[in-house]
Phi, psi and omega in degrees: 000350198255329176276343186260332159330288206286319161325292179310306157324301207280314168327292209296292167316325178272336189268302174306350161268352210271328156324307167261012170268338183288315204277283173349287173324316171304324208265323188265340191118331184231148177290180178246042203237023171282324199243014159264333191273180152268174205290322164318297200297331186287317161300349172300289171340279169237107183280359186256007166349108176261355172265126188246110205276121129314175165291332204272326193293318180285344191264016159293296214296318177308305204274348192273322174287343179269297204308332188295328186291312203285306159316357201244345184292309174324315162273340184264022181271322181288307158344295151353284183280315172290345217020068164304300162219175186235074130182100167246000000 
């Protein structure tokens, strides 16, 4: 059961980022992985970057991966209570 759990996990955590890098994309245009990395490395990545993160932009960014989290508590409190996984 713990592997068809952590299975189920993963599906779920890969679908649901991948479901809120889509919405997130929709709503501004840029994905949410700018303002997780540092700036040296993002320029690495992409040196012609034309997104120019304000504060307000990283705390968009921030704040759109904590609603992904926060979104993410629910199934994996039920997951839980069925017991898929463990853990409480």
């Amino acid at each position: 059961m713990q592997i068809a759990g952590l299975i189920m996990v993963m599906i779920l955590f890969t679908g649901g980022f991948l479901l809120a890098q889509a919405i997130f994309y929709h709503h501004t245009g840029r994905t949410f992985w700018r303002a997780m990395v540092p700036a040296g490395l993002r320029y690495t990545i992409l040196p012609k970057d034309s997104v120019q993160l304000d504060s307000f932009a990283v705390m968009e960014e921030y704040a759109a991966l904590m609603f992904f989290g926060s979104f993410m508590m629910l199934p994996l409190i039920a997951l839980s209570v069925m017991g898929f996984l463990a853990l409480f």
